[in-house]
N, C-alpha and C positions, 0 to 999 in steps of 0.2 A: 569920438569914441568909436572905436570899432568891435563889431559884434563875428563872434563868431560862426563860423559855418557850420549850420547842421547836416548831415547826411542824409539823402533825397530818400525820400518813403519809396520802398520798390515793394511791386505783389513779389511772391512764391517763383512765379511765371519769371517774372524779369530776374529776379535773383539767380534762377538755374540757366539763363541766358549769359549773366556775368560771368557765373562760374564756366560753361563754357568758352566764354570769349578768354578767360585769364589761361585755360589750358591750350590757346592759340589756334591757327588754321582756322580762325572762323571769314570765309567771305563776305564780304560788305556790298550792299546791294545789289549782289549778282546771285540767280540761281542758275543748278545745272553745269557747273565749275568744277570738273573733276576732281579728287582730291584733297577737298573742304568742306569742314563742316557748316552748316546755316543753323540762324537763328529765324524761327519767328517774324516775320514784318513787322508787324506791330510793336515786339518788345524791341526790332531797332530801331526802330520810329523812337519809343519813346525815350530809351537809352539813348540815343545819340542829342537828344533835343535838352535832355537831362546834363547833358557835359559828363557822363559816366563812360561812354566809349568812344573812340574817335580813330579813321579809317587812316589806313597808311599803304602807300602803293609797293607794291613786294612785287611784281613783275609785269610783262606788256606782251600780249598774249596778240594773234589776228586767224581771225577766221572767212572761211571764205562763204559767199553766200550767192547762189545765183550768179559764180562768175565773178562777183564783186567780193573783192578782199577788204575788210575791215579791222584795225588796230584798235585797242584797247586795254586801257592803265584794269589789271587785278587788284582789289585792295582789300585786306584784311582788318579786322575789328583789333582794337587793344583797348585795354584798361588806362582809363587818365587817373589821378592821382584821387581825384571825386569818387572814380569807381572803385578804386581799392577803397577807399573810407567808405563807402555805403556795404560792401562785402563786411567789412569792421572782422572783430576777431570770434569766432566758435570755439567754445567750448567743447572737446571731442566727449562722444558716449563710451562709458567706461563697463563692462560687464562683472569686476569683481569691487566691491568695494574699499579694497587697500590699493586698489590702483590710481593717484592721481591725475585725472583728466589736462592734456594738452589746452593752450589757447591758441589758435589755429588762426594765421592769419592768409590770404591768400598773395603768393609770388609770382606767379605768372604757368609755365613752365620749363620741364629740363632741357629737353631736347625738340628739334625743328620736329620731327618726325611723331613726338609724342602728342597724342590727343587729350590727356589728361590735366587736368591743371593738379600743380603742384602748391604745396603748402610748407608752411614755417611757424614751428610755434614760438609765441612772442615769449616763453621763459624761458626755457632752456635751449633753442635755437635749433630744434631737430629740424629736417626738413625734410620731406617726402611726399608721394604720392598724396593727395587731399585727402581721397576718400579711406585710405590707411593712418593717416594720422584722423580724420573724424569720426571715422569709428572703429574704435581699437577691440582688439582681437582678444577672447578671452584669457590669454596669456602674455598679453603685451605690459611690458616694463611700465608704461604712461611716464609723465613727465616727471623728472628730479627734483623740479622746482626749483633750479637754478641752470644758469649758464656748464655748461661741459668746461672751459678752459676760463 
């Protein structure tokens, strides 16, 4: 019999650390890396021990120190498929009440250069900015409630 996987309890803390690592540029055990964003020690600590994020080498950087040059692998944080399941999907806040609220799930990001993570809602497949589709605008369409095409 096999039992299904639940998704890992994360505080507040670790949750806004997910959502940063899904908007990308987050470095992995390194501080003082130009360029990139960090998380927390602790919430990588537990995140990475949790199977929610897991490090990937994106470049080989060397610095010199006293003379002495030193090589070493840069590695950024990504969401494993655990860590998209424990994000799970948001409901966005809606400000008028004929507006249908999005289910917001989180995609990664757009672009290399963007620090944002980007979102998808799981009914009608919009995809934007997270923090534009979780909290819609007092004039915003909200979701169809179905697929576009």
């Amino acid at each position: 019999m096999t039992t299904a996987t639940k998704p890992a309890a994360i505080t507040p803390a670790q949750r806004k650390a997910l959502l940063l690592v899904a908007g990308g540029n987050v470095v992995a055990w390194l501080r003082g890396e130009a360029g990139f964003a960090t998380i927390n020690g602790n919430a990588e600590r537990k995140l990475n021990d949790l199977g929610l994020i897991e490090d990937v080498k994106v470049m080989t950087r060397t610095r010199t120190a006293y003379g002495t040059a030193m090589t070493y692998d840069v590695k950024v944080w990504v969401l494993t498929p655990a860590g998209r399941n424990a994000l799970g999907v948001v409901s966005s806040t809606t400000a008028t009440a004929n507006t249908r609220a999005h289910q917001v799930r989180a995609i990664g990001r757009q672009h290399v250069d963007d620090a944002a993570p980007m979102g998808e809602c799981a009914v009608c497949e919009t995809v934007g900015e997270w923090n534009a589709l979780v909290d819609l605008a007092p004039n915003a369409y909200g979701c169809p409630g179905r697929a576009r095409y």
